[in-house]
N, C-alpha and C positions, 0 to 999 in steps of 0.2 A: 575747310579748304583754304590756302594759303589765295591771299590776296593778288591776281596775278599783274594787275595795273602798278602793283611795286619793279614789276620786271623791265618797264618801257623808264630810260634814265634819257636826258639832255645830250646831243651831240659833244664830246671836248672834256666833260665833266668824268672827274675820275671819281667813281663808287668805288667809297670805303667799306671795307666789308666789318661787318658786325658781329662779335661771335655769338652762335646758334642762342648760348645760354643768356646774354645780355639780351637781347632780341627778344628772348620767347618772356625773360622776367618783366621786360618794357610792356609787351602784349597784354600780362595778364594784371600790369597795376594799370594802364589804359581800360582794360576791362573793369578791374573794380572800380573805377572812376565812374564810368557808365553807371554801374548797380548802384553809385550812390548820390548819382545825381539827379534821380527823383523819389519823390515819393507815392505810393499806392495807398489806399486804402476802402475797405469794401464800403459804401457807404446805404446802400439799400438792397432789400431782398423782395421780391414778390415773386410770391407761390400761389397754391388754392390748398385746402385740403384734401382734395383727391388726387393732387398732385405725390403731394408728400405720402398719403398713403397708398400709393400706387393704385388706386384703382381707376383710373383714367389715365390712360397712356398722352401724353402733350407734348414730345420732343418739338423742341423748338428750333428748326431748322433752317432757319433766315429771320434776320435781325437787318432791320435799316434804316438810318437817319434818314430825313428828307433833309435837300439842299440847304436851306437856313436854318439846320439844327434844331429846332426846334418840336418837331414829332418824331418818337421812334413806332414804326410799324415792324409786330412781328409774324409770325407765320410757323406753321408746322402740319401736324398731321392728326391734329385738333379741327380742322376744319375751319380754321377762323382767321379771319384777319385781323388784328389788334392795334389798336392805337391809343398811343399814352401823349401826353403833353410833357414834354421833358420840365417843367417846372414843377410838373404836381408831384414827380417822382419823390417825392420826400418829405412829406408832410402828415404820417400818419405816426401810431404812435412809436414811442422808440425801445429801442430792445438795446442796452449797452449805448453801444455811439453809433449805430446803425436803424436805420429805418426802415422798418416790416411792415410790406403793403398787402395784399389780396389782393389778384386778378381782377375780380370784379369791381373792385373799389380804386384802382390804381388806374385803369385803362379808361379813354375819355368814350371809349364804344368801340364797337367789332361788330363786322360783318361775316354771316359767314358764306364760307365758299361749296362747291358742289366736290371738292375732290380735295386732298391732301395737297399740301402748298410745298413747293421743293424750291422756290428763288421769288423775292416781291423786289421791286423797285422804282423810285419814286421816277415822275416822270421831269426831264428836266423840263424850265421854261414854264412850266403851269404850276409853279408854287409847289405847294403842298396840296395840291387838291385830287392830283392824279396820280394813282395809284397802279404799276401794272402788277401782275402775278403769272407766274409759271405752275402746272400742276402733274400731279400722279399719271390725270390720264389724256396727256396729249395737250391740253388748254391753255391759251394766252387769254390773259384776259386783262381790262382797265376797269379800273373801278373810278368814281365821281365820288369824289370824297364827301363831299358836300350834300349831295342828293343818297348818297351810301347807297348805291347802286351799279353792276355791270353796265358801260358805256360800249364797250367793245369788246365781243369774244371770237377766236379765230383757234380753229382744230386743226392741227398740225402734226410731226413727225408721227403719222399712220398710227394717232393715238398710243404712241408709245412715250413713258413717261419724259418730259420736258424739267430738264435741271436746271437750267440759264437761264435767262432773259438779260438786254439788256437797252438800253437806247443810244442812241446816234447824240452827241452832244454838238455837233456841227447841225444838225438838221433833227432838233428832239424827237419829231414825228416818227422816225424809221428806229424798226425795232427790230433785236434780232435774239435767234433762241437756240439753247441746243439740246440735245435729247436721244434716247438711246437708241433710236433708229439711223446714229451715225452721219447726222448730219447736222449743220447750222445754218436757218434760213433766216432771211430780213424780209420782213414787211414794211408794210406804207400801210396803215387802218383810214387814209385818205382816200384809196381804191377801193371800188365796190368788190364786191363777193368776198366781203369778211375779211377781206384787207389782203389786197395780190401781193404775194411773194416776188419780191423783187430779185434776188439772188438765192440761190440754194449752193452751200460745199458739200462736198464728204471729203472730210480731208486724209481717213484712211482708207483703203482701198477695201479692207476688210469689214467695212462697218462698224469700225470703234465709237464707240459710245460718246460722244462729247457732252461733256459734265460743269464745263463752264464757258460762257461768253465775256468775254468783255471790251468795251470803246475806248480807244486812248481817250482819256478825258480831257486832254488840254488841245482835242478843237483840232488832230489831225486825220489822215485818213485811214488809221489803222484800224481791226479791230481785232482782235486773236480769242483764239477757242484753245482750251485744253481736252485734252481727250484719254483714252484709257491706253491710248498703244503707247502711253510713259511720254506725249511731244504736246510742243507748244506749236502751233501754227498760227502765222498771221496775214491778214489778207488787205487788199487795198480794194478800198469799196466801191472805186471806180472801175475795178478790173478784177475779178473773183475767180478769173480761170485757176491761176495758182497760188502759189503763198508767195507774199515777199521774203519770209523768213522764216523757218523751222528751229525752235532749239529743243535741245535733244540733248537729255543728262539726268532723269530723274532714271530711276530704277522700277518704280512700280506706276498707275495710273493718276494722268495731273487732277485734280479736284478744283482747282481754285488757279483763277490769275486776278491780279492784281498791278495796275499802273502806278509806279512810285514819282516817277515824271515823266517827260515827254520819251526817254529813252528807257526809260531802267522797269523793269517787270520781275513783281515777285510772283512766285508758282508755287504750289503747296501740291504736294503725294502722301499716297498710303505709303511711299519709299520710310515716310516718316523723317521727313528733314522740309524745310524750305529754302527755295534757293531766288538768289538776286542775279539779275541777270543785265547786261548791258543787249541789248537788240542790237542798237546798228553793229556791232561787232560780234553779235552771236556767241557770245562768250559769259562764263559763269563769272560774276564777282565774288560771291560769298557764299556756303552754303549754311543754314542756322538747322541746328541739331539742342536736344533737349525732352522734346515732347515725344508723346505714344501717340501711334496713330502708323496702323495696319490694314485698317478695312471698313472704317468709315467718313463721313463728312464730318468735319471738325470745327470748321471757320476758317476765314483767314479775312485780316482786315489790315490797312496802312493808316496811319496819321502821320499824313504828309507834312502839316506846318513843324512837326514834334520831332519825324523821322524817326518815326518808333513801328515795330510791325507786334500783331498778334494772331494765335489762335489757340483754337481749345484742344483738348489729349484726350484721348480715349483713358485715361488714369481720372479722367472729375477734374482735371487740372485746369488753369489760364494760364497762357505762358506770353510773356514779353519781352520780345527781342529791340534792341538799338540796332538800327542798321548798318551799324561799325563794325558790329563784333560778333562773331554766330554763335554764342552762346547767348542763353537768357538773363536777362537782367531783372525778371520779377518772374515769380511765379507765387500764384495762388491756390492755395488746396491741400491738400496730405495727399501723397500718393498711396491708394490702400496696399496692404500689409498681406502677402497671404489669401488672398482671392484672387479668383480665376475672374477674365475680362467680364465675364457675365453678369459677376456678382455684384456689380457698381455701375453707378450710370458715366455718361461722358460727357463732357463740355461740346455742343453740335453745334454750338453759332457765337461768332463775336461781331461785334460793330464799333469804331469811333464816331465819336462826333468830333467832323473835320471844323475846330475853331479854336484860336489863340497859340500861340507857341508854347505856352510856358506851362500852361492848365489843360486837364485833358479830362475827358468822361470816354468812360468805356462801358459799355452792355455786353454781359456774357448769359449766352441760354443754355441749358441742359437737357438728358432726355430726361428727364423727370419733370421739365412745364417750368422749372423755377429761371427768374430774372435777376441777376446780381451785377447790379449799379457799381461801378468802382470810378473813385475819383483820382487825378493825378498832378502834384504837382510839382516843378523843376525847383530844386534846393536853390540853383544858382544858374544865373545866365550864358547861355553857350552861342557863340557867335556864327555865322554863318558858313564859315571858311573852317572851323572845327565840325561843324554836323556834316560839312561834306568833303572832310578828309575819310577817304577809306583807306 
């Protein structure tokens, strides 16, 4: 999708027009610049072997740094909550230039849970200690990292299964969820009877499913749900009658949203594209096309300090977009050859670890159970005023 903020010029200023073909050649050596101005490399794997040999089903369906980088907790339909020390990740023994762990031996401990885990997320303001999770059947729940124990559990959308969660970062305590019964509620676990519901939406009339939550993170009062009727909605959390803002442009069900800063929201579809959006203007800036993904959860993650986005493809793929340019600038994997979607597994979860500009860690999960560690870093230094030229 052509960039449409090229379209607003300076009052007085006469726009030289550029031909199509200079234009689109400028486009694509700006692009290759992108693709070579970092580098990737896989640098760890952890599996088990019943992973590999399929006889334990582990998709790993949520992947999450806590706040100070420093533990990744994942989750799926293993039952288990997992947690590794992002230090230890690499220290066993090595295979080529890559580092091969076991589950068991890579993770600092894991709790397990009563249901299959569809979203975890760390709590802010309490460290690393607190843990919430969304489940299969209905459940919010915190975990006490420390005591490795439910601290609070609260049964919700009429035990239909819960995809979201997320927290208030203006007020960490308040948490909100969303789930197939069409709606997205916020709690307070400060109110007795299992923590009162503060607000309830349905933001479609028909009871579309909403499949993710998220808080603007930088401390305003939004928070927006994606839902399956293909829209973004976003609400003010001092006033939940309606939305502030609807955006409306994907073609199939939203999966994922995603706050790039205070205005800008990336959203992820089975449409199989993702798209960058400005909010106060309710307008597309870019859409990123590349990856497969028709009919299930994929990932979708930002590294904000990087301005880099990702997520995973129903092909086994990682795919890494610049938020410059909607095509991919890494991808990792073979796309198989000749097999139907069944016959291969898919990339279900990505995550960054939000720290440093230059250096980046990426976690990618699969449904096959396995964790691939990828390191990243920038050839060469790019100024502030170039990462946010679109």
């Amino acid at each position: 999708m052509t960039d449409i903020s090229s379209n607003f010029h300076q009052e007085g200023v006469v726009e030289i027009q550029v031909p199509q073909e200079e234009e689109k050649e400028k486009e694509d050596q700006e692009e290759e610049k992108a693709s070579c101005e970092w580098d990737f490399h896989l640098s760890t794997v952890i599996s088990s072997c019943n992973s590999i040999n399929g006889s334990v089903c582990d998709t790993l369906g949520v992947l999450e740094f806590d706040p100070c980088g420093n533990f990744l907790a994942s989750g799926g339909i293993a039952r288990k909550i997992r947690i590794y020390g992002v230090n230890s990740l690499s220290q066993e023994e090595r295979e080529g230039d890559r580092v091969v762990l076991d589950h068991g031996n890579a993770c600092n401990y894991y709790i397990c849970t009563p249901a299959k885990l569809s979203s975890l997320k760390w709590k802010p303001g309490w460290g690393s200690r607190v843990l919430g999770s969304g489940d299969y059947d209905g459940v919010v729940m915190e975990y006490d990292l420390e005591k490795k124990m439910p601290v609070f559990e609260r049964d919700e959308h009429g035990g239909r299964r819960v995809w979201s969660i997320d927290y208030c970062h203006s007020d960490p305590v308040l948490g909100a969820s969303g789930g197939d019964d069409g709606t997205m509620q916020m709690w307070d676990p400060r109110c007795g009877d299992n923590g009162k519901c503060l607000a309830m939406v349905q933001p479609c009339k028909q009871y579309s499913p909403v499949c993710c939550v998220e808080f603007n993170p930088f401390r305003g009062p939004i928070v927006a749900v994606g839902c399956v009727d293909r829209k973004v909605y976003a609400y003010d959390m001092r006033k939940m009658m309606d939305p502030v803002f609807v955006l409306d442009g994907h073609q199939k069900a939203v999966t994922y949203i995603r706050f790039l800063d205070e205005r800008t929201i990336v959203s992820s579809s089975v449409d199989g594209c993702l798209k960058m959006w400005d909010a106060e203007d309710q307008r597309v800036i870019r859409t990123y096309k590349g990856h497969n993904n028709s009919r299930r959860f994929v990932g979708l993650s930002v590294w904000r300090p990087g301005g880099l986005i990702c997520c995973g493809s129903e092909s086994n793929q990682v795919f890494v977009y610049d938020k410059r340019w909607g095509e991919p600038i890494w991808v990792y994997g073979c796309e198989p050859m000749g097999l139907t979607r069944h016959d291969h597994g898919f990339v279900s979860s990505v995550c960054w670890q939000q720290k440093e500009e230059n250096r980046c860690t990426l976690v990618a999960g699969d449904s096959d159970g396995v964790l691939r560690v990828f390191s990243g870093k920038r050839r060469y230094s790019v100024t502030d005023s170039e990462l946010n030229n679109f």
